[in-house]
C-alpha positions in Angstrom: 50.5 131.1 138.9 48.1 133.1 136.6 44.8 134.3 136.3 42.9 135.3 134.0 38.9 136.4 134.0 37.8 135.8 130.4 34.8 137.4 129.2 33.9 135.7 125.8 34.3 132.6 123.8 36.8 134.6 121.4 38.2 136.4 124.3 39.3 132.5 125.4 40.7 131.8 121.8 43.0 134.8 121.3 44.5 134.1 124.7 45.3 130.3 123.9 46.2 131.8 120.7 49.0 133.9 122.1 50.2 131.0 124.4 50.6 129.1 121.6 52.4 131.6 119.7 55.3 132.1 122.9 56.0 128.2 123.2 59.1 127.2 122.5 60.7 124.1 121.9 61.8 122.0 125.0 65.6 121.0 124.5 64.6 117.9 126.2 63.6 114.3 125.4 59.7 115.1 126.3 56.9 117.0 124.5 55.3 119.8 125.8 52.0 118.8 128.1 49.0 121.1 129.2 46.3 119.4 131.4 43.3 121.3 130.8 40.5 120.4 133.9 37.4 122.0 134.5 33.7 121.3 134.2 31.8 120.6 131.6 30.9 124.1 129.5 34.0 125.9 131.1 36.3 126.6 127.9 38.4 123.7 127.3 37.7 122.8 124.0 37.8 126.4 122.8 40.9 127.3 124.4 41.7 124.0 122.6 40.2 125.5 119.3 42.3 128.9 119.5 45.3 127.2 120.5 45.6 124.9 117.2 44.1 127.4 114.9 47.6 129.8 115.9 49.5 127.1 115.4 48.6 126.7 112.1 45.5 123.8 112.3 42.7 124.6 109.3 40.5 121.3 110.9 37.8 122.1 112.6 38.9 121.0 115.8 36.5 119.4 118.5 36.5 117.6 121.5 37.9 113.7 121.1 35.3 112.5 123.7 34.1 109.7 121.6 37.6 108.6 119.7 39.6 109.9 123.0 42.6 111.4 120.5 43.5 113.3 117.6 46.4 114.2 116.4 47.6 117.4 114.1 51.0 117.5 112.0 52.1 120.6 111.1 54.6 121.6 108.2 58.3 120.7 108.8 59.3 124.7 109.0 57.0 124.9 112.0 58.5 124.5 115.6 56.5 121.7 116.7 55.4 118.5 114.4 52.6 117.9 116.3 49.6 118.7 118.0 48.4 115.9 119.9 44.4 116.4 121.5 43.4 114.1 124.1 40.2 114.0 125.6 39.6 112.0 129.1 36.0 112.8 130.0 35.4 108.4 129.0 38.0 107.2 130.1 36.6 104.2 132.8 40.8 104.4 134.5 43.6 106.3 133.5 45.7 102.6 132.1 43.3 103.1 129.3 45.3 105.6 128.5 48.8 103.6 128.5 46.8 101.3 125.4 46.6 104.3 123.4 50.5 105.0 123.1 50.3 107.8 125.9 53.9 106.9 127.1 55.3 107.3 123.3 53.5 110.4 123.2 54.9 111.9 126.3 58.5 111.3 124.9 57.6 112.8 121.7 59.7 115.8 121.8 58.6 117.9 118.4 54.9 117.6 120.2 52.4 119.8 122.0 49.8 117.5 124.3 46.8 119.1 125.0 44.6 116.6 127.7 41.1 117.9 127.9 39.7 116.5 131.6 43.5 115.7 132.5 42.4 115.6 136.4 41.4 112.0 135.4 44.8 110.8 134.8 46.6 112.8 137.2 48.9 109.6 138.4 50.4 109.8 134.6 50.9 113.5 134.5 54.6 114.6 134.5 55.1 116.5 137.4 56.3 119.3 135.1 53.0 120.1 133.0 50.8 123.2 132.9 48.1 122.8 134.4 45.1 125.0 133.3 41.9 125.4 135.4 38.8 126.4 133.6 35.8 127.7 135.7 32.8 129.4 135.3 32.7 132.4 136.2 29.5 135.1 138.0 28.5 136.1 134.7 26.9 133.9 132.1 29.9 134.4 129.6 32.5 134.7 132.1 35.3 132.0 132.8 38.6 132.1 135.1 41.3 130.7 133.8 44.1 129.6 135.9 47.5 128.8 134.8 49.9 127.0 137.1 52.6 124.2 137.0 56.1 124.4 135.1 57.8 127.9 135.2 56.9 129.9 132.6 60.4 131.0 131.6 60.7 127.2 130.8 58.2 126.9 128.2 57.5 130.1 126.7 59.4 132.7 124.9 59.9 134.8 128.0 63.1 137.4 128.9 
């Protein structure tokens, strides 16, 4: 497990940026899945933001909360093919999900799944996705980020 205490909303960005930048491609039949849960205000959307934008993502990226998904494609010489964002805040029970394709998206394996308020659909999660905990933190500003789940020789770029 890590932890981080993050001190500004750019502070938040470059580190999802440099996550993004160490993932590697899983040689496995599965895309790569980070559950983002917190409360409302406590970074997910721009750790969201800085993640896409390192991939490569020019969109203005915001939270799905009213169309519950979007979904990026990058350039064929990238690693990934796609950046899939799914918010969960609406969601009335975690089978709406299963209408939406979530199960073809799971098995997507040139994909990154960000789930924004993943706590929500915690019975669909594979057992080996990253979780990330957003909370606020004692200072206006100030958030903790906690990063916990899969080993992290297993999805990033480390020796």
């Amino acid at each position: 497990m890590l932890e981080a205490v993050v001190k500004s909303k750019k502070e938040m960005q470059k580190i999802a940026g440099m996550l993004a930048k160490e993932l590697k491609p899983m040689f496995s039949n599965q895309a790569i899945i980070l559950a983002l849960e917190g409360n409302l205000g406590s970074g997910k959307t721009t750790f969201t933001q800085g993640f896409a934008h390192a991939l490569g993502v020019r969109e203005k990226v915001s939270s799905p909360t009213f169309v519950l998904l979007k979904i990026y494609n990058f350039s064929r010489a990238a690693r990934f093919r796609h950046l899939i964002h799914i918010d969960c805040y609406r969601l009335d029970s975690p089978k709406d999900l299963l209408h939406l394709g979530f199960k073809n998206f799971l098995a997507d394996k040139d994909a990154i799944i960000l789930i924004e308020w993943a706590d929500r659909i915690r019975k669909l999660m594979p057992k080996d996705s990253l979780w990330l905990r957003f909370q606020h933190g004692s200072k206006i500003n100030e958030r903790i980020l906690t990063i916990s789940g899969r080993p992290m020789s297993k999805i990033f770029m480390v020796s």
